[in-house]
NUBADO-7355 format. One record per residue (C-alpha): residue in one letter; chain; x, y, z; residue number from 1. Coordinates in pm, 1 decimal. Example, Ala and Ser with C-alpha at 12.3 -4.5 7.8 and 13.67 -1.06 7.14 Angstrom:
+------+------+----------+----------+----------+-----+
| code | unit |     east |    north |       up | pos |
+------+------+----------+----------+----------+-----+
|    A |    A |   1230.0 |   -450.0 |    780.0 |   1 |
|    S |    A |   1367.0 |   -106.0 |    714.0 |   2 |
+------+------+----------+----------+----------+-----+
This chain:
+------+------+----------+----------+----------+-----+
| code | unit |     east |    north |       up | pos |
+------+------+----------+----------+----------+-----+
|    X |    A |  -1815.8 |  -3923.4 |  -1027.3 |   1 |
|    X |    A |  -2144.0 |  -3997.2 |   -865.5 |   2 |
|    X |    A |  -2301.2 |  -3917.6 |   -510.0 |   3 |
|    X |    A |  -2306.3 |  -4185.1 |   -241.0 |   4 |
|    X |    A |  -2602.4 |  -4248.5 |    -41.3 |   5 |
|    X |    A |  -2493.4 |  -4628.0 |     84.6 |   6 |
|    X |    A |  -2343.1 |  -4636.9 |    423.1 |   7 |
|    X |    A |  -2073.4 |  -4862.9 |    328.9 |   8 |
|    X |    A |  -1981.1 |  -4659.7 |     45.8 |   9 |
|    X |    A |  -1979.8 |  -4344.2 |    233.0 |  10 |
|    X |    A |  -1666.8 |  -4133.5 |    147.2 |  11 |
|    X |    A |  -1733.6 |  -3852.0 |    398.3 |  12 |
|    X |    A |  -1670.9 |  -3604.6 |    127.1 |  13 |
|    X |    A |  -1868.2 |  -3275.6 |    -19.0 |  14 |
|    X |    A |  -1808.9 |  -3071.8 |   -320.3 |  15 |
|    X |    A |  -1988.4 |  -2721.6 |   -335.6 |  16 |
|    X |    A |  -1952.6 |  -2515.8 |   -687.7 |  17 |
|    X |    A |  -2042.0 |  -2193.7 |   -729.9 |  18 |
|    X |    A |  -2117.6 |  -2135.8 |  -1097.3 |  19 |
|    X |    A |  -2148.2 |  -1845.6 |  -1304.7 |  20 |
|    X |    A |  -2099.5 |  -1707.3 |  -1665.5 |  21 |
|    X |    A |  -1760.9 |  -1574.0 |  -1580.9 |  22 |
|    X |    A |  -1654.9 |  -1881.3 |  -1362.0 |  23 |
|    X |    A |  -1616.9 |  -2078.5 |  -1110.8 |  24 |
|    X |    A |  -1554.5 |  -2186.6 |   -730.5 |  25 |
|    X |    A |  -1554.1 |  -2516.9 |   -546.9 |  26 |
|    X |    A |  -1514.6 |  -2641.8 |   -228.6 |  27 |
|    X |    A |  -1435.3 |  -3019.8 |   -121.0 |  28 |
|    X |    A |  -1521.0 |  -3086.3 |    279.9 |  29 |
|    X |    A |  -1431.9 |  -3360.4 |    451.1 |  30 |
|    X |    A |  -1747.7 |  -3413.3 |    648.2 |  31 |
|    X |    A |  -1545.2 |  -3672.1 |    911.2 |  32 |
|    X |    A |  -1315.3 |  -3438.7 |   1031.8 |  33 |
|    X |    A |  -1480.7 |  -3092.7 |    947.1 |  34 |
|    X |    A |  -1229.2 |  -2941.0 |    747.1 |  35 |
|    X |    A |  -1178.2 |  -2783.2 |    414.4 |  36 |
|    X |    A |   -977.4 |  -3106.7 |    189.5 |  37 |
|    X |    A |   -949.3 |  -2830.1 |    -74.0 |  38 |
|    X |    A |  -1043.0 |  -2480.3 |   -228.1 |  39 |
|    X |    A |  -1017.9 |  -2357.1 |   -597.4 |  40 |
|    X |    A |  -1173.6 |  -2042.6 |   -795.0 |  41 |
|    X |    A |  -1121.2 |  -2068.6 |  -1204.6 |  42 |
|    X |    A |  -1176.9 |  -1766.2 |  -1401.9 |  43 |
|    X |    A |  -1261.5 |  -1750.1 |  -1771.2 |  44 |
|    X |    A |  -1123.5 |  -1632.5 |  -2030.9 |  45 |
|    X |    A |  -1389.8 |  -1324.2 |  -2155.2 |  46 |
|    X |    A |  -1207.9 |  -1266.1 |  -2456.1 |  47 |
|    X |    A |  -1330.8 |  -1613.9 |  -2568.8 |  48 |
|    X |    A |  -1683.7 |  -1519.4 |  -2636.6 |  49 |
|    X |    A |  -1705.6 |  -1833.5 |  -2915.3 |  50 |
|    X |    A |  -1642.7 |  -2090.0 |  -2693.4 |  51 |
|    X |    A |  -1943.6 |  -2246.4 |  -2522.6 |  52 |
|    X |    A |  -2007.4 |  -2254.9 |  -2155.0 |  53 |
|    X |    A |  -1990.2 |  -2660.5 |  -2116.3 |  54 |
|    X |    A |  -1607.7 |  -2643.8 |  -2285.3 |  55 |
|    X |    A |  -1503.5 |  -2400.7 |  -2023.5 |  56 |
|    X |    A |  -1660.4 |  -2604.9 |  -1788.5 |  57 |
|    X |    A |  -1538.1 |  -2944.3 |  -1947.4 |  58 |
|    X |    A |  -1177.3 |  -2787.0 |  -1936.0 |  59 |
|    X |    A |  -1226.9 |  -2707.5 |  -1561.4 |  60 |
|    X |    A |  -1300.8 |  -3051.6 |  -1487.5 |  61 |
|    X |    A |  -1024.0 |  -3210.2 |  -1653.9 |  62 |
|    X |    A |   -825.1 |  -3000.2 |  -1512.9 |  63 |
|    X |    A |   -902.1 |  -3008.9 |  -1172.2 |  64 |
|    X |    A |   -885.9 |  -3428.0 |  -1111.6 |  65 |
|    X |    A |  -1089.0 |  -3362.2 |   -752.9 |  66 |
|    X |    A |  -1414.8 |  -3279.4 |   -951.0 |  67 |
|    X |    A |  -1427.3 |  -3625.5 |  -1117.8 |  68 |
|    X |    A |  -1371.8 |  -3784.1 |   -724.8 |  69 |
|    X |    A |  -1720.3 |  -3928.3 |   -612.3 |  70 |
|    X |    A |  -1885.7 |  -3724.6 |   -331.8 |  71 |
|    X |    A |  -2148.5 |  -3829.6 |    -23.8 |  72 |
|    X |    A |  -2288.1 |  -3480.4 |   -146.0 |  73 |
|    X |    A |  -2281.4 |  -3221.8 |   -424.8 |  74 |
|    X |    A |  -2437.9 |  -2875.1 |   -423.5 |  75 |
|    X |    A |  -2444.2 |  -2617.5 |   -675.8 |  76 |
|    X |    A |  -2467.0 |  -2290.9 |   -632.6 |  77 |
|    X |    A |  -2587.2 |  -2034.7 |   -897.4 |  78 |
|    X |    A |  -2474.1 |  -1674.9 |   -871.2 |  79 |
|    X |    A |  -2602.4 |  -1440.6 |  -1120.1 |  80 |
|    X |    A |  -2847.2 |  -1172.5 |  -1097.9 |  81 |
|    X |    A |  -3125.7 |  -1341.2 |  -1237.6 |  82 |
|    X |    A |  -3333.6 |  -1395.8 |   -908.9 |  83 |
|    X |    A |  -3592.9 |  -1161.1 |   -654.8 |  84 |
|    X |    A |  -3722.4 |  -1266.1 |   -321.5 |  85 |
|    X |    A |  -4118.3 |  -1278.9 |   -293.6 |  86 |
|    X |    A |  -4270.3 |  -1309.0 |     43.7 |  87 |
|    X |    A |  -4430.2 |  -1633.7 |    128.0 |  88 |
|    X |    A |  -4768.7 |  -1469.9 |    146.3 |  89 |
|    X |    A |  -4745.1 |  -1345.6 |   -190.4 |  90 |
|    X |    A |  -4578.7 |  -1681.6 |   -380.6 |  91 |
|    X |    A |  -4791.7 |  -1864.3 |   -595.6 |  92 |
|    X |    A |  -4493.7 |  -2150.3 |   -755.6 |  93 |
|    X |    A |  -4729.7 |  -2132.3 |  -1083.9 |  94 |
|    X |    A |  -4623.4 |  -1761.4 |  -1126.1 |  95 |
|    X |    A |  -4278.1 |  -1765.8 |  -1097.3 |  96 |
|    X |    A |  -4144.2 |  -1568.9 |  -1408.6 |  97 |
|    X |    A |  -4426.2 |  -1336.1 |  -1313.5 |  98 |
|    X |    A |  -4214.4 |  -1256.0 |   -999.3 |  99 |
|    X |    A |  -3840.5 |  -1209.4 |  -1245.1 | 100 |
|    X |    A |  -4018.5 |   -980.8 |  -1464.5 | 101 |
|    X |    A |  -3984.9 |   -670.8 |  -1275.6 | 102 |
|    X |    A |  -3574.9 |   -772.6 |  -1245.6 | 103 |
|    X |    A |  -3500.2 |   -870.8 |  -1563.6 | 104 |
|    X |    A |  -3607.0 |   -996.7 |  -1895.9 | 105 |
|    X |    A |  -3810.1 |  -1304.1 |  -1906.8 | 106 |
|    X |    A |  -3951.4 |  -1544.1 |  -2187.3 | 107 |
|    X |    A |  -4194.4 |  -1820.1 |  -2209.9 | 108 |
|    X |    A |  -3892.6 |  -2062.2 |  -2237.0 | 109 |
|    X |    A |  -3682.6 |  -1984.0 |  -1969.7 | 110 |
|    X |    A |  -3668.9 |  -2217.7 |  -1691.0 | 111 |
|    X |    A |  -3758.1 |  -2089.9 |  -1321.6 | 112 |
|    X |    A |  -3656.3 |  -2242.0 |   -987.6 | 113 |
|    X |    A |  -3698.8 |  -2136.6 |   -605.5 | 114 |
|    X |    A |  -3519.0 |  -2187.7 |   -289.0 | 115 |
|    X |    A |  -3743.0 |  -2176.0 |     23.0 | 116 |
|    X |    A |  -3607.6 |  -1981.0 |    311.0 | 117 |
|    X |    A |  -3886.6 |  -2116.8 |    524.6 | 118 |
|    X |    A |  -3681.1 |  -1963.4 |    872.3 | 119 |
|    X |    A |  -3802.9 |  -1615.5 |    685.8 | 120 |
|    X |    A |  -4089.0 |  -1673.8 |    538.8 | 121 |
|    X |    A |  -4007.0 |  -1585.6 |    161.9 | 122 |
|    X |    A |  -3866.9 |  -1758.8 |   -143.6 | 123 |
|    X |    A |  -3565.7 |  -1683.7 |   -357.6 | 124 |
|    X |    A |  -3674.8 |  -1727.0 |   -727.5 | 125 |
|    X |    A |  -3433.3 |  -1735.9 |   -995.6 | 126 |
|    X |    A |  -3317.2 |  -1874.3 |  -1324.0 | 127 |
|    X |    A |  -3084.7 |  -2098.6 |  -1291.6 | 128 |
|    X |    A |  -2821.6 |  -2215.2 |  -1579.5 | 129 |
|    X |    A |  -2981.7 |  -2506.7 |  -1716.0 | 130 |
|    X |    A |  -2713.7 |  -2570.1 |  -1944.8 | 131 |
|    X |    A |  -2465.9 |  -2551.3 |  -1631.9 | 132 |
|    X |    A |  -2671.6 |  -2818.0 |  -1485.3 | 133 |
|    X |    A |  -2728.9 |  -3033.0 |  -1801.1 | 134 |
|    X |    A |  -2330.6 |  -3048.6 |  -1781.5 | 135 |
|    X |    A |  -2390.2 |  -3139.3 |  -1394.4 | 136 |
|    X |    A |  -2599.0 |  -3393.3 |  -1465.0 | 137 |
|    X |    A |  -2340.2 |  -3585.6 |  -1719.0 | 138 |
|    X |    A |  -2091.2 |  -3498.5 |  -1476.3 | 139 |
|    X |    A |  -2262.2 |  -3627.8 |  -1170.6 | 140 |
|    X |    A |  -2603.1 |  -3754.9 |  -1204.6 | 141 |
|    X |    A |  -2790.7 |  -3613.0 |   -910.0 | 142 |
|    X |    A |  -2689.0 |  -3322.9 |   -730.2 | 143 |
|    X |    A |  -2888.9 |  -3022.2 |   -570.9 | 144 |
|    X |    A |  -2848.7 |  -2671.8 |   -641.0 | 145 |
|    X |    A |  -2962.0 |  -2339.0 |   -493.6 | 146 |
|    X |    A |  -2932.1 |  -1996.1 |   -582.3 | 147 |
|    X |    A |  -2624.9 |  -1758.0 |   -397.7 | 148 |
|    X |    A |  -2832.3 |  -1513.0 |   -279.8 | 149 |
|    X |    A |  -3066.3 |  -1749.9 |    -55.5 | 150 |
|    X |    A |  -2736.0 |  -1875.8 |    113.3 | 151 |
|    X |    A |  -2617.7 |  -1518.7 |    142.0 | 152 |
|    X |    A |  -2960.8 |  -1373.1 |    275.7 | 153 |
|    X |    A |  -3008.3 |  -1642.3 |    521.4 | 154 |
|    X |    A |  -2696.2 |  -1634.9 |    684.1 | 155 |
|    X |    A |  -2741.6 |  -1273.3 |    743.6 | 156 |
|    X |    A |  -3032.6 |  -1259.3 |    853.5 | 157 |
|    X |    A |  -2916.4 |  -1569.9 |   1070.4 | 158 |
|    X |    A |  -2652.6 |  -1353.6 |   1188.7 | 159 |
|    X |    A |  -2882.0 |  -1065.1 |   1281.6 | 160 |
|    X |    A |  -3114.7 |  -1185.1 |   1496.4 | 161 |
|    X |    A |  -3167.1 |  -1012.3 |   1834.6 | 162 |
|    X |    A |  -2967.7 |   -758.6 |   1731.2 | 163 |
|    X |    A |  -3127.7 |   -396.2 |   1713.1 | 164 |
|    X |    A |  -2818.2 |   -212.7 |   1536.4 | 165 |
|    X |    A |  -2918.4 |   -161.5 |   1162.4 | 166 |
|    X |    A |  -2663.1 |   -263.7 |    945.0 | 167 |
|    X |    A |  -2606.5 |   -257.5 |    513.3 | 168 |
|    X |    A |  -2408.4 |   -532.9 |    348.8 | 169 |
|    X |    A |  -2263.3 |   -489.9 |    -49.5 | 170 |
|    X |    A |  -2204.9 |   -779.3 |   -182.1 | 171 |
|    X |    A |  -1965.5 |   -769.2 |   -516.0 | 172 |
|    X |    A |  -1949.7 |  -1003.1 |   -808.5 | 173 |
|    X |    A |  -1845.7 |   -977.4 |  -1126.8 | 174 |
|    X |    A |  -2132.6 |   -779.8 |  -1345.2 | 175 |
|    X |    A |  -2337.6 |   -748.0 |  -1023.9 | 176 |
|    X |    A |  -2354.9 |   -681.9 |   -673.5 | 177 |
|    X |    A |  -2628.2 |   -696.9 |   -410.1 | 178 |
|    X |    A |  -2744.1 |   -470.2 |    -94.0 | 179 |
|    X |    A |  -2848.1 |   -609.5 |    189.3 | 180 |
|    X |    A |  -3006.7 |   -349.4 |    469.3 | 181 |
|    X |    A |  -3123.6 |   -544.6 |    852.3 | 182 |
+------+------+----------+----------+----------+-----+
């Protein structure tokens, strides 16, 4: 498993995961042809509250042989409800747990990331699952990873331009949901 960034080595592949407490999704594209090779979404067991994270993960992954393939590309995608968007007027990235606090609980140890939506002019900031990307990083070595909710924001805001009709988008997960109003 590893990511590709020699030409001759190229396999024209990309994996997306979407990760969360209760799961997860990928996504393998075949970035020759433009399709979708393949699409999975594993649930977990909640009644297993003693098992760690990285075994449900580890169990995913050996048994699902297309996450050990090697890939051109790999993104990860956090979704939990653990992030706030702050204006880029407003964002200091020295700050950034200052910006969770009024969301959720922080502490000194957590670790804080942010997606730039520069198109917008704000950043998502969020705290990602570093133990979901310690596993990552045995799996895989590099990869890049971004919170849901910039992907989701962007696009509709992408989607919304020069439009005047005001529109509200719910957005459901499992434990959380988000509203969107344009």
């Amino acid at each position: 498993m590893s990511i590709n960034t020699n030409i001759t080595d190229k396999k024209y592949k990309k994996l997306s995961l979407q990760v969360s407490l209760t799961g997860l999704s990928f996504c393998v594209f075949d970035t020759l042809n433009n399709v979708i090779v393949s699409v999975k979404e594993i649930h977990f067991d909640t009644f297993r509250k003693t098992t760690k994270i990285e075994e449900l993960f580890a169990d995913a992954f050996r048994d699902n042989p297309e996450l050990k393939d090697s890939y051109d590309e790999i993104l990860v995608i956090h979704n939990n409800n653990l992030s706030t968007f702050v204006p880029e007027p407003l964002f200091d990235e020295n700050f950034l747990g200052s910006y969770l606090q009024y969301n959720t609980k922080v502490f000194e140890t957590d670790f804080f990331a942010f997606d730039e939506i520069t198109n917008y002019q704000m950043n998502t900031v969020y705290i990602p699952y570093v133990n979901i990307n310690n596993f990552f990083i045995d799996q895989f070595g590099t990869f890049n990873y971004k919170h849901a909710n910039s992907i989701l924001v962007t696009k509709i805001l992408d989607a919304s331009k020069n439009k005047d009709d005001k529109k509200m988008i719910v957005n459901f997960n499992p434990g959380h949901f988000e509203i969107i109003v344009v």
